[in-house]
C-alpha positions in Angstrom: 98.3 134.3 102.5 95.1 136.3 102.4 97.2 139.3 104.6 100.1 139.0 102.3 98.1 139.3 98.9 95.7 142.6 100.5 99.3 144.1 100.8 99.6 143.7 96.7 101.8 140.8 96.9 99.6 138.2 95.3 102.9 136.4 93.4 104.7 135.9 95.9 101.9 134.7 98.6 101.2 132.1 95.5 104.8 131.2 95.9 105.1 131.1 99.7 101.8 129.1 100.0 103.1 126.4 97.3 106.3 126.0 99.5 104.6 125.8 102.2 101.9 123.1 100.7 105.2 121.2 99.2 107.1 121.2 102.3 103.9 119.4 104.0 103.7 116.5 100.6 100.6 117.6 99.3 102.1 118.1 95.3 98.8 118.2 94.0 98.1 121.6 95.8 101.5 123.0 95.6 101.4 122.6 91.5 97.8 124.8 91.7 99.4 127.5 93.9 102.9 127.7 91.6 100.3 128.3 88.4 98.0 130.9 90.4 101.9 132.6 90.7 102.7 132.3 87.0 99.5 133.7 86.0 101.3 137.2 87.5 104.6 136.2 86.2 104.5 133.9 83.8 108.7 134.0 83.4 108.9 133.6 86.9 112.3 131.0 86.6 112.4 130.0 90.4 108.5 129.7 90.2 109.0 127.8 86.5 111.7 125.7 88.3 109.9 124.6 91.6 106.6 123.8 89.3 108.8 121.6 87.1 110.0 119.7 89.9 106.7 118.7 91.0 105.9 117.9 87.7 108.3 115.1 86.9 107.4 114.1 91.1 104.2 113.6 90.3 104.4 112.2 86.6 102.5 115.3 84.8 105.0 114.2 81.3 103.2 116.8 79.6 103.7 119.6 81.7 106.7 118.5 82.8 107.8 119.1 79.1 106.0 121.9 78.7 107.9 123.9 81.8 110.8 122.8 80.6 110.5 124.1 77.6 110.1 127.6 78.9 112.7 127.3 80.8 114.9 126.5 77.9 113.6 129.8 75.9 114.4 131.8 79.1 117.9 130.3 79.7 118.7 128.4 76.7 123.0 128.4 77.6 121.9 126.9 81.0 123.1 122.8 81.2 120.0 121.9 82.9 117.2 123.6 80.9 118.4 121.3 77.5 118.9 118.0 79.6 115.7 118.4 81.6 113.5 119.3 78.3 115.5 115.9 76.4 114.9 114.0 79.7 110.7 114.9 79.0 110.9 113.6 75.6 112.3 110.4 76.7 109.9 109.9 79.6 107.3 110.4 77.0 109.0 107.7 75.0 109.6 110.3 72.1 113.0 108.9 71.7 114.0 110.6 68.6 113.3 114.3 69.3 115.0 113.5 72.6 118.3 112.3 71.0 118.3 115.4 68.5 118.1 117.7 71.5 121.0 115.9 73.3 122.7 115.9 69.8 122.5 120.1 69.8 123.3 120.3 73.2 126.6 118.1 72.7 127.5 120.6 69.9 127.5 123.3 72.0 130.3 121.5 74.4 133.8 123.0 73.4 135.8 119.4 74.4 139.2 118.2 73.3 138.3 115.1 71.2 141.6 113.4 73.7 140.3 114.3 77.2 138.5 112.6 79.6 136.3 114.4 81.3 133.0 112.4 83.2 129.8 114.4 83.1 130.3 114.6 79.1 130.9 111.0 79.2 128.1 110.5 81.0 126.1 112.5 78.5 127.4 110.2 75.7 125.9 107.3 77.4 122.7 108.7 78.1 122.7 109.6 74.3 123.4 106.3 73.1 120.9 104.9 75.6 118.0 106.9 73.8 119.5 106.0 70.4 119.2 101.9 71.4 115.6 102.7 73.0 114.5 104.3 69.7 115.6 101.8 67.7 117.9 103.3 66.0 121.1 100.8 66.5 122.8 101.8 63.3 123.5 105.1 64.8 124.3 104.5 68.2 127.0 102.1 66.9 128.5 105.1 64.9 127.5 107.3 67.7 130.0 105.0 70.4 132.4 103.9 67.9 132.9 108.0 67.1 133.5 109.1 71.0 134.7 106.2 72.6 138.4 107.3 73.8 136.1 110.4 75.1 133.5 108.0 77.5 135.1 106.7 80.6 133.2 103.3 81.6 135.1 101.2 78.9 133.2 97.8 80.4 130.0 99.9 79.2 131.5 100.2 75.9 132.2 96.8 75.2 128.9 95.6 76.7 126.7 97.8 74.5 128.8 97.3 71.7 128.1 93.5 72.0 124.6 94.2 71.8 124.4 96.3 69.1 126.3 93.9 67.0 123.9 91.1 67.8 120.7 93.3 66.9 122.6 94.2 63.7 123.5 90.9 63.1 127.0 91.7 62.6 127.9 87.7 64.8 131.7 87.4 64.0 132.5 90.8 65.6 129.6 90.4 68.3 131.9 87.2 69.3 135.4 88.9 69.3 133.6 91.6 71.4 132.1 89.4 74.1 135.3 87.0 73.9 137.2 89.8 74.7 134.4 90.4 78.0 135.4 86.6 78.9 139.0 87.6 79.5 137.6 90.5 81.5 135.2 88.2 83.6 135.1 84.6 82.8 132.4 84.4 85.5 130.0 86.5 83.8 126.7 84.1 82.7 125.4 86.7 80.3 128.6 87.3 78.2 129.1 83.4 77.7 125.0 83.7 77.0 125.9 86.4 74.5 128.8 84.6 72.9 126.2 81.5 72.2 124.1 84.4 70.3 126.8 85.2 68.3 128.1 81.7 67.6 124.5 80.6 66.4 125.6 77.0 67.1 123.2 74.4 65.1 123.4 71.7 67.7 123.7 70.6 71.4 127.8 69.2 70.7 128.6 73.0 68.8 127.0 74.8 71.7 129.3 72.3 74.1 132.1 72.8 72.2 132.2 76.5 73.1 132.3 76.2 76.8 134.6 73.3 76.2 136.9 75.7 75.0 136.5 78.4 77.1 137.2 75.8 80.0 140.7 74.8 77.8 141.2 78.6 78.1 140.0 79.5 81.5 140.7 75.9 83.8 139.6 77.3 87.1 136.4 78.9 85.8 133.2 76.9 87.3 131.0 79.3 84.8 132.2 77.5 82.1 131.8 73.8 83.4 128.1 75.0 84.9 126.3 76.4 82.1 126.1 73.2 80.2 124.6 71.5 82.5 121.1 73.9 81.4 120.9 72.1 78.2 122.6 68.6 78.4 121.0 65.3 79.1 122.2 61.8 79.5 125.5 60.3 79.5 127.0 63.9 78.7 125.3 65.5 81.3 126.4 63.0 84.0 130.3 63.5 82.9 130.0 67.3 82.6 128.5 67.5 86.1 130.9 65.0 87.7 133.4 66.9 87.0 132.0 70.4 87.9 131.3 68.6 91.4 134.3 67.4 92.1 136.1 70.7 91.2 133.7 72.6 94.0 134.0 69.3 96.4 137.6 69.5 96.4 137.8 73.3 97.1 134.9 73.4 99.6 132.3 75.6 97.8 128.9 75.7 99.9 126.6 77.4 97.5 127.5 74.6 95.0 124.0 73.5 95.6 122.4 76.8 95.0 124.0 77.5 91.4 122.3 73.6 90.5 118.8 74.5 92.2 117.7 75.6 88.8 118.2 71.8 87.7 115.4 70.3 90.3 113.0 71.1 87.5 114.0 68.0 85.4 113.7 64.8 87.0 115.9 62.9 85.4 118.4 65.6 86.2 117.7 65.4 89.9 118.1 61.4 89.7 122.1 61.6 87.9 122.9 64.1 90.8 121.4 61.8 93.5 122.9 58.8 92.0 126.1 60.6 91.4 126.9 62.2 94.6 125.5 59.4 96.7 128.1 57.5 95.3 131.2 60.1 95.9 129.9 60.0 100.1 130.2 56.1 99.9 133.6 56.1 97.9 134.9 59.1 100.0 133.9 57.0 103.5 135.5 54.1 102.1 138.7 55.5 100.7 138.6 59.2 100.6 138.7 59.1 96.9 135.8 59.7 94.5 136.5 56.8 92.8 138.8 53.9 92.8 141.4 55.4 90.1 141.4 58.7 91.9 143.5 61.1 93.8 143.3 61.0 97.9 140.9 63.9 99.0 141.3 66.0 102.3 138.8 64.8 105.2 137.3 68.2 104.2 135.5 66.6 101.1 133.4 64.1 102.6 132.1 67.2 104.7 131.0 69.3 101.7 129.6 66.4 100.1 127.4 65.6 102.6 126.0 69.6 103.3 125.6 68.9 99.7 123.3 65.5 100.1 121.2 67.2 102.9 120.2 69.9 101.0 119.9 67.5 97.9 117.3 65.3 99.9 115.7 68.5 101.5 115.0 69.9 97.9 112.8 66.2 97.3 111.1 66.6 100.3 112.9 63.5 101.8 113.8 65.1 105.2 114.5 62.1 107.2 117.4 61.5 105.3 118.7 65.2 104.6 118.4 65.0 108.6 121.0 61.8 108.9 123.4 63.5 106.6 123.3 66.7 107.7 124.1 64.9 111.7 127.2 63.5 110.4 128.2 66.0 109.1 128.0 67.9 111.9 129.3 65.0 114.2 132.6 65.4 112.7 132.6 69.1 112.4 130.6 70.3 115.0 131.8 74.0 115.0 130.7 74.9 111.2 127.8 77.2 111.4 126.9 76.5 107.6 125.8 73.3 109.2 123.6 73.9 112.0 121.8 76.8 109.2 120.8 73.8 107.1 119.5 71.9 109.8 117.6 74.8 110.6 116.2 74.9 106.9 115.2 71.2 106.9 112.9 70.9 110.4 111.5 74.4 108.7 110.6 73.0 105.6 109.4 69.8 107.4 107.1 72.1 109.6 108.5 71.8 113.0 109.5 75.5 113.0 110.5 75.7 116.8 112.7 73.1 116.0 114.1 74.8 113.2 114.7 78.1 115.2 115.8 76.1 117.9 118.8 75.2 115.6 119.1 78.4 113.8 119.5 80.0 117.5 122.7 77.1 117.9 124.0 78.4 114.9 124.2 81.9 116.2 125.9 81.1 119.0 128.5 79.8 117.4 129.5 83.4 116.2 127.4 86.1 118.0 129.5 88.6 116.1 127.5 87.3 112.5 124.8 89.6 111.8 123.6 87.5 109.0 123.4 84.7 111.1 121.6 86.8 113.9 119.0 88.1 111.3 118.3 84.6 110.1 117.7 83.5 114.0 115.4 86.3 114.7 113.7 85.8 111.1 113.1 82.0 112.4 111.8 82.7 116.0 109.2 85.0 114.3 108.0 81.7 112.1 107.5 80.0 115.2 105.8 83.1 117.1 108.4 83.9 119.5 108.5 87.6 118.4 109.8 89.1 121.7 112.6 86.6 121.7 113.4 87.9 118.1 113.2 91.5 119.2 116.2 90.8 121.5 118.0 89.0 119.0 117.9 91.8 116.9 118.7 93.8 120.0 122.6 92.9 119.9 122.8 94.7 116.6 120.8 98.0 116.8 121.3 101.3 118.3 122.4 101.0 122.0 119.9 102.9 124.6 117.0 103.0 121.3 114.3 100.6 121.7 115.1 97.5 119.1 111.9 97.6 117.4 112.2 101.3 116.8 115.8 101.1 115.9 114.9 98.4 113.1 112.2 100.9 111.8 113.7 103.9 111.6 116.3 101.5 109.4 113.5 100.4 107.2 114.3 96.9 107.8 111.2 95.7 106.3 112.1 91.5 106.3 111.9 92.0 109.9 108.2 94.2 110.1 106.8 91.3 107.6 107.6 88.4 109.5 106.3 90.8 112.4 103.1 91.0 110.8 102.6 87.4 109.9 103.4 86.1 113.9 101.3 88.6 115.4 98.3 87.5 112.7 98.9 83.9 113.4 98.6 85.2 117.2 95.3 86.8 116.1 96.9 90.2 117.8 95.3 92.0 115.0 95.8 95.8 115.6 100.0 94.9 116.3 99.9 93.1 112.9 98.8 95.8 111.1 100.4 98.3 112.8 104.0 96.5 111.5 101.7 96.5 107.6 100.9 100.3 107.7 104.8 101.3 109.1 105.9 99.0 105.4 103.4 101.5 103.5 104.8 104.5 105.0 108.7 103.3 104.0 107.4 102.8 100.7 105.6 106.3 100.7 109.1 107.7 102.3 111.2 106.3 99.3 109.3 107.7 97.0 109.2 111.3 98.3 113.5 110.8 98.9 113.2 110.7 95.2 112.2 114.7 94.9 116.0 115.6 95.9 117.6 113.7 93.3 115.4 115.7 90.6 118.1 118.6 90.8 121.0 117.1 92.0 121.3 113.6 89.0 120.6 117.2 86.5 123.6 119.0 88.2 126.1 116.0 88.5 125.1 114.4 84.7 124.1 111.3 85.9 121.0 111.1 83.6 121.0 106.9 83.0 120.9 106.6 86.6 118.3 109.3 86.7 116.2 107.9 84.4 116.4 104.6 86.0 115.4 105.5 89.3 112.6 107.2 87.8 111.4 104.0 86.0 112.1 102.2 89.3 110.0 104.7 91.5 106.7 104.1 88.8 106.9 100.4 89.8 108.1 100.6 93.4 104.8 98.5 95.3 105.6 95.4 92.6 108.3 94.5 95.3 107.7 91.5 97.6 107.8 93.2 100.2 104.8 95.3 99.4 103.0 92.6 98.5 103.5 90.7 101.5 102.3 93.3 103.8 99.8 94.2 101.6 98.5 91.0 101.4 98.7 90.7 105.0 96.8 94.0 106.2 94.1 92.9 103.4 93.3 89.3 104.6 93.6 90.9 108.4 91.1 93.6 107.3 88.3 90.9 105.8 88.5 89.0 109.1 87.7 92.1 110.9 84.7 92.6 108.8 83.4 89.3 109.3 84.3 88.8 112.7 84.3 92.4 114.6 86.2 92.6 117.7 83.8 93.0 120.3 83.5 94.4 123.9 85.8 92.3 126.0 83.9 92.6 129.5 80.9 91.1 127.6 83.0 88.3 124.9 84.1 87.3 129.1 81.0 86.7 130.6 79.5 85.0 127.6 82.8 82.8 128.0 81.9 81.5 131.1 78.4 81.3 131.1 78.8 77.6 130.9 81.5 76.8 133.2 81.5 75.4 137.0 82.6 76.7 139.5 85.9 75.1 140.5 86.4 75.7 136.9 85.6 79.1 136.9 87.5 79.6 140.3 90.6 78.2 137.9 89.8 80.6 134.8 90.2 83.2 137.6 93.4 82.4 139.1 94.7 81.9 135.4 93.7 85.3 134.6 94.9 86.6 138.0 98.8 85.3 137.0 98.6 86.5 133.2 97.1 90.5 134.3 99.9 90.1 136.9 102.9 89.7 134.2 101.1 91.7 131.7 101.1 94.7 134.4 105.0 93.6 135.3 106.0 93.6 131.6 103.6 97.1 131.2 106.2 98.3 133.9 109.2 97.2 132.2 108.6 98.6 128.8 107.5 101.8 130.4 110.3 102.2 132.3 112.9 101.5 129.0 110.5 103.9 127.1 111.2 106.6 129.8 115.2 106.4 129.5 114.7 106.2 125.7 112.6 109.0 125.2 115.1 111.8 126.1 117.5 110.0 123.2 115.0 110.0 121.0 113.2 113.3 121.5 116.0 115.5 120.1 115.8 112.7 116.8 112.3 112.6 116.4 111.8 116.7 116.3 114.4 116.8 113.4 113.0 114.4 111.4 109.4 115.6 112.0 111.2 119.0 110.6 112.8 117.7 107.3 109.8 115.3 106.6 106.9 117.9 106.8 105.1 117.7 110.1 104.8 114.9 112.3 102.9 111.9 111.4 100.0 110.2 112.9 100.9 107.5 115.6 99.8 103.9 114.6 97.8 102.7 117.6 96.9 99.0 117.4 93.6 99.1 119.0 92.7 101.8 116.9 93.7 100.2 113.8 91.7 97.0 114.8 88.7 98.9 115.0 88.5 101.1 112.3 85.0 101.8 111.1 84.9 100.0 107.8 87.6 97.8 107.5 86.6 96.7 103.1 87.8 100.4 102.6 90.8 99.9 104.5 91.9 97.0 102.0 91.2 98.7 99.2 93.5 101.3 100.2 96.0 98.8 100.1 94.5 96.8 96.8 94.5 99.7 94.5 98.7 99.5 94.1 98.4 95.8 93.7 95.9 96.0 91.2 97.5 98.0 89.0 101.2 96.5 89.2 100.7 92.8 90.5 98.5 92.2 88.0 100.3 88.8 86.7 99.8 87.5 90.2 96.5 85.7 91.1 96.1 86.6 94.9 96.2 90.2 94.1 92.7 89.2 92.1 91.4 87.0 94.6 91.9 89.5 97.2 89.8 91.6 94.8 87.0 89.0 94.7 87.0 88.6 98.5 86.8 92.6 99.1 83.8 92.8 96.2 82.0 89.8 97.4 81.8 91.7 101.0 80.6 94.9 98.8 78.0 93.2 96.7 80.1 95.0 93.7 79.2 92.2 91.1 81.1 93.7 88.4 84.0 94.4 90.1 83.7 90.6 91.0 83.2 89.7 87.5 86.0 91.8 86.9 88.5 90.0 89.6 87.5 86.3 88.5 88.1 87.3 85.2 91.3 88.1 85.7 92.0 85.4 88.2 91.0 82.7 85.2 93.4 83.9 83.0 96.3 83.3 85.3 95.7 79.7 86.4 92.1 78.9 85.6 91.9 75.7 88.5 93.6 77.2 91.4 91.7 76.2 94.2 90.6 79.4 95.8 89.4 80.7 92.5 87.0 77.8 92.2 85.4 78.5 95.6 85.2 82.2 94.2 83.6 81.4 90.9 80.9 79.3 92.6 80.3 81.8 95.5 79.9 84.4 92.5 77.5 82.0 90.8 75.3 81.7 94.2 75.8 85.4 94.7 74.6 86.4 91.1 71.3 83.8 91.1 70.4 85.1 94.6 70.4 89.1 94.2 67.2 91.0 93.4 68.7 94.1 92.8 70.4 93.8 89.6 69.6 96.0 87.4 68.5 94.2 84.2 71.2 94.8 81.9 74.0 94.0 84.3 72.0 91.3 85.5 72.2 89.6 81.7 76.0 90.3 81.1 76.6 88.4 84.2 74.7 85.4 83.2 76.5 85.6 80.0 79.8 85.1 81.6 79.2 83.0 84.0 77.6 80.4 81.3 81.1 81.0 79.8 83.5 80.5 82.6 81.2 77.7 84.7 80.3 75.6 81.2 77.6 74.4 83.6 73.8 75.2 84.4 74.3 74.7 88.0 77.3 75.2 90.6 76.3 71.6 92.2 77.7 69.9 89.0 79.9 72.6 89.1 81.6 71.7 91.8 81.2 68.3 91.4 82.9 68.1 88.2 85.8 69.8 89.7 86.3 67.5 93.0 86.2 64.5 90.2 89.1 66.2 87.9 91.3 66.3 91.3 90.3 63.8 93.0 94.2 63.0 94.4 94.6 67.2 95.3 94.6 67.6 98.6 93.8 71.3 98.9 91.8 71.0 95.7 89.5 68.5 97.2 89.7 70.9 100.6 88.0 73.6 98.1 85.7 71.3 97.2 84.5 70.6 100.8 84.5 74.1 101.2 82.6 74.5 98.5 80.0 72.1 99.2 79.7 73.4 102.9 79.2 76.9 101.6 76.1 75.8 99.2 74.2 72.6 101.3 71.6 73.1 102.7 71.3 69.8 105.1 74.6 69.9 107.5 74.6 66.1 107.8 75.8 66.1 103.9 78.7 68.7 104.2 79.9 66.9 107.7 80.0 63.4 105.7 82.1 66.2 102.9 84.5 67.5 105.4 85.0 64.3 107.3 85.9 62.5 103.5 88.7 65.2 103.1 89.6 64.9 106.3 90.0 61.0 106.3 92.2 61.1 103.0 94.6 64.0 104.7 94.8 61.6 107.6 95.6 58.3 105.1 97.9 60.5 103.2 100.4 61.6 106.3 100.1 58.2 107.6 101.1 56.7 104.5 104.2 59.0 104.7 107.5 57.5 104.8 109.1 61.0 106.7 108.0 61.0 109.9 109.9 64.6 110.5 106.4 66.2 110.7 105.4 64.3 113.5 108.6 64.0 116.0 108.5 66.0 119.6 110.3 68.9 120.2 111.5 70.0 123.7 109.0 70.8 126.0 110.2 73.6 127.4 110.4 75.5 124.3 106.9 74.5 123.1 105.1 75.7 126.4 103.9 72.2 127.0 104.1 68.7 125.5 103.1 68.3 121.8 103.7 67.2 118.0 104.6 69.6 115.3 102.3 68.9 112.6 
């Protein structure tokens, strides 16, 4: 660069250098280069063009609209210089300058009032869009009413003509609008919501009465026979979902439980369907009818209604008996995979998870060729820790001659890098855990830099709602579970590192076996012998698949090391274990959380835990805070309000005026002097809580001072876990599973 601008070139070296900067993802830099270029040429319209694109990349609104509004005065008959400037009043939520700029630019569009013709349709929508978001639902009524034979998507139409209606309050022709949507899709849940809007019915039998009648219209619609059952009770509740069972029994319908699972909420609710469908499974045993005046149902029935029943009773926690009707129902079908999935699901959510994947892997068998079935089975064996089992699982459905594991991430098949994370952390392999945690932050980091080539191309091809969306979608991107999961993950990895560093192994040996005898330590030996021997042998193996895969994927690699800027730093797992200061390396994964997880109380308990570790007491101040207004006695936050407390009352090195504030607040949020009563008061209000009262011990362990007191705490809680699972009527929890599978003889617990 320095060459090119001594040769009088200073514009272009500006130019080159911000490509150059761009092509390697650092925005920030390329945005100051493309202004040191304009400052030569400040009508530069490639250079105006490239800066305007990094703009809206890196969310500079007001320089985004700025650029784009020179690039309007230097091509004003240009498509994309009117759209992009409208498109920066809208992402400033200026919604009313933005629709008169789309207005003018429509003007300008010589189109026959009878043709069809999609990117102006498209522009019509995306007018009436900014119209609705600015309030201004008048007007974009007139505004779609006026071009309607000229916008393509007719279901659009009709679906934000329904809406305007209702926020006019215009109800009789809001309900012809979405009655006419019913004929369209009488399976739709929102246009039978929308219809209710429009009716405005007084009382529980008027709202009925509409899905009564769209039932007379539409007699094999389930929508119609379901939806009731979200505000019934009672006798009318029981008829309305007899029938609506019997209809999906009689058909064989399996995710007839799924569309009810909302209903679990309301006990009394959960007792009719119990009693109801208890009693069609004795009936159909008896007589294969659902009831003594009935029709003669196909052997098929009896099978549905029991998949239903076992899923019913696993939904209550009764697992024992979700077990016995989920065996006969496999006993007389015994080649339906649906079945051997649920079984799965119950010994999982009775906490024998080898059993569970034990059965999940039966189900697979049953049809190898399933790929949902094969994800589920590998998800399953990574619950119970068997993750190279689940890496040849997946194996049947990746690349062939590409290593599984690399296959799944170069798919960004992040379900499978999460459970990853969690078996390896529950196998305390640190470093492989959070390699699988920093390979979900650089898909995340990847999907938003795909975004940059859609910045020209949704201009070019006038697909501005979609534009627009993906643009909103991108600002929030880390609020997805995903994200959080591995976020979470790497954060709680990273706060045992700090408290526990790994240390040298030679050393954490021979303070191992300090202690032992010598036939003992003659047997640690041997056992050490046998597992170096198959770690070397499985070394061998995976070096010698690496070899044949490496000329496959050396040719793949080099390309996308081109396209993507450079190639990226390899995630080592001993180096990540032993990063220097593992707090900062949780922040680095807090910070999205913080700011878009907000309404979730880990994210600020996480904070707390990073702070605490810091000695940051207003940032801890900051994260209980927070934490309270969310759910005020969750049990972690109480063991973080009183460690803050004992934190707080210990430090010397508070300044004065931060010193007071915090007393202030903590007077507030304890409404105690002390954190004894504290605590105290809190193990009294939930005294029947199990992992309350596990807090509590916690709690008390974390500020005694005599031992003897805490082990009489922790032996308390202990004894009243004990009396509680032996109290248990489900004795899932506690039955063997095969001892081959488990490594040795034992109990799931």
């Amino acid at each position: 660069i320095y060459i090119v601008s001594c040769h009088g070139l200073p514009l272009e070296s500006w130019h080159v250098y911000g490509l150059l900067q761009r092509s390697d993802k650092k925005y920030d830099e390329a945005i100051k280069c493309y202004r040191n270029a304009l400052k030569w040429d400040k009508d530069n319209l490639q250079i105006l063009r490239d800066l305007s694109l990094l703009q809206i990349q890196m969310r500079d609104l007001e320089g985004y609209r700025e650029t784009r509004y020179q690039l309007l005065q230097l091509r004003p008959a240009q498509r994309a210089s009117w759209i992009g400037y409208a498109i920066a009043y809208h992402l400033l939520e200026d919604y009313e300058m933005a629709a008169k700029i789309i207005e003018e630019f429509r003007k300008t569009q010589q189109t026959s009032p009878d043709k069809v013709d999609y990117e102006y349709s498209e522009l019509l929508l995306y007018q009436n869009q900014v119209l609705r978001e600015a309030g201004l639902f008048r007007e974009a009524l007139e505004h779609l009413t006026t071009y309607e034979k000229q916008i393509c998507d007719k279901l659009a139409v009709e679906e934000t003509k329904g809406e305007l209606l209702l926020s006019l309050e215009r109800f009789e022709e809001a309900a012809d609008v979405y009655r006419r949507l019913q004929e369209r899709n009488p399976e739709n849940w929102s246009y039978y919501h929308g219809l209710e809007k429009a009716l405005k019915p007084a009382s529980t039998e008027e709202k009925l009465k509409i899905y009564e009648e769209a039932w007379e219209k539409y007699p094999k619609g389930l929508v119609p026979l379901r939806l009731p059952l979200s505000f019934l009770s009672g006798d009318k509740f029981r008829e309305c979902l007899d029938r609506y069972l019997r209809m999906n029994f009689s058909k064989g319908c399996p995710p007839v439980f799924t569309t009810l699972r909302s209903l679990y909420q309301d006990k009394e609710k959960v007792s009719i369907i119990e009693d109801l469908v208890v009693g069609f499974e004795t009936s159909l045993r008896s007589s294969r009818m659902f009831s003594p005046d009935g029709m003669e149902e196909p052997p098929t029935t009896l099978l549905w209604v029991q998949y239903f029943l076992a899923q019913h009773f696993d939904q209550i926690s009764q697992h024992t008996m979700a077990l016995d009707y989920i065996n006969a129902a496999i006993e007389s079908t015994p080649t339906l995979i649906e079945l051997f999935l649920i079984k799965a699901k119950i010994y999982k959510h009775a906490g024998n998870i080898r059993e569970a994947a034990r059965w999940m892997d039966e189900a697979q068998a049953l049809d190898t060729a399933d790929r949902f079935i094969n994800s589920k089975c590998a998800k399953y064996l990574l619950k119970a820790g068997l993750v190279k089992e689940a890496e040849e699982m997946c194996a049947k459905f990746t690349r062939e001659g590409a290593s599984a594991v690399e296959n799944l991430n170069e798919m960004q098949c992040m379900w499978f890098q999460t459970e990853c994370a969690l078996a390896y952390k529950s196998m305390k392999k640190y470093g492989e855990a959070l390699k699988k945690c920093h390979e979900i932050e650089r898909h995340f980091v990847e999907i938003t830099d795909d975004q940059f080539d859609f910045h020209t191309y949704c201009m070019r091809k006038m697909t501005l709602r979609s534009y627009v969306d993906l643009l909103k979608l991108e600002d929030v991107l880390r609020m997805h579970p995903f994200y959080f999961k591995a976020s979470q993950t790497a954060i709680q990895i990273y706060l045992n590192l700090h408290d526990n560093p790994l240390t040298d192994d030679s050393k954490e040996l021979q303070a191992d076996t300090g202690n032992l005898t010598d036939k003992e330590l003659k047997k640690l030996r041997n056992k050490q012998r046998r597992a170096q021997k198959k770690a070397q042998l499985e070394e061998e193996k995976k070096n010698a698949e690496k070899e044949k895969q490496l000329k496959n994927q050396k040719k793949k690699k080099e390309d996308d090391d081109e396209e993507i800027g450079g190639p990226k730093e390899e995630l080592i797992p001993e180096k990540l274990a032993r990063v220097e200061n593992p707090l900062d390396e949780a922040v680095k994964f807090l910070t999205p959380l913080k700011n878009l997880v907000k309404n979730k109380i880990d994210t600020h308990l996480l904070a707390f835990e990073i702070y605490f570790r810091k000695e940051k007491y207003l940032l801890m101040l900051q994260s209980v805070k927070r934490a309270y207004a969310i759910d005020p006695d969750h049990p972690w936050l109480h063991q973080c309000l009183v460690r803050f407390f004992k934190g707080v009352s210990e430090s010397k090195d508070l300044a004065e005026s931060v010193s007071m504030v915090l007393k202030q607040e903590i007077s507030r949020l304890f409404g105690e002097s002390n954190a004894k009563s504290f605590n105290q008061a809190f193990l009294t209000k939930y005294f029947n809580s199990i992992p309350h009262r596990v807090a509590g011990a916690h709690t008390q362990h974390f500020m005694c001072s005599q031992l003897s007191n805490c082990y009489f705490f922790m032996f308390n809680v202990q004894f009243h876990l004990f009396f509680l699972l032996y109290s248990c009527q489900n004795d899932v929890l506690l039955r063997p599973f095969n001892t081959e599978e488990s490594g040795g003889t034992g109990y799931s617990t």
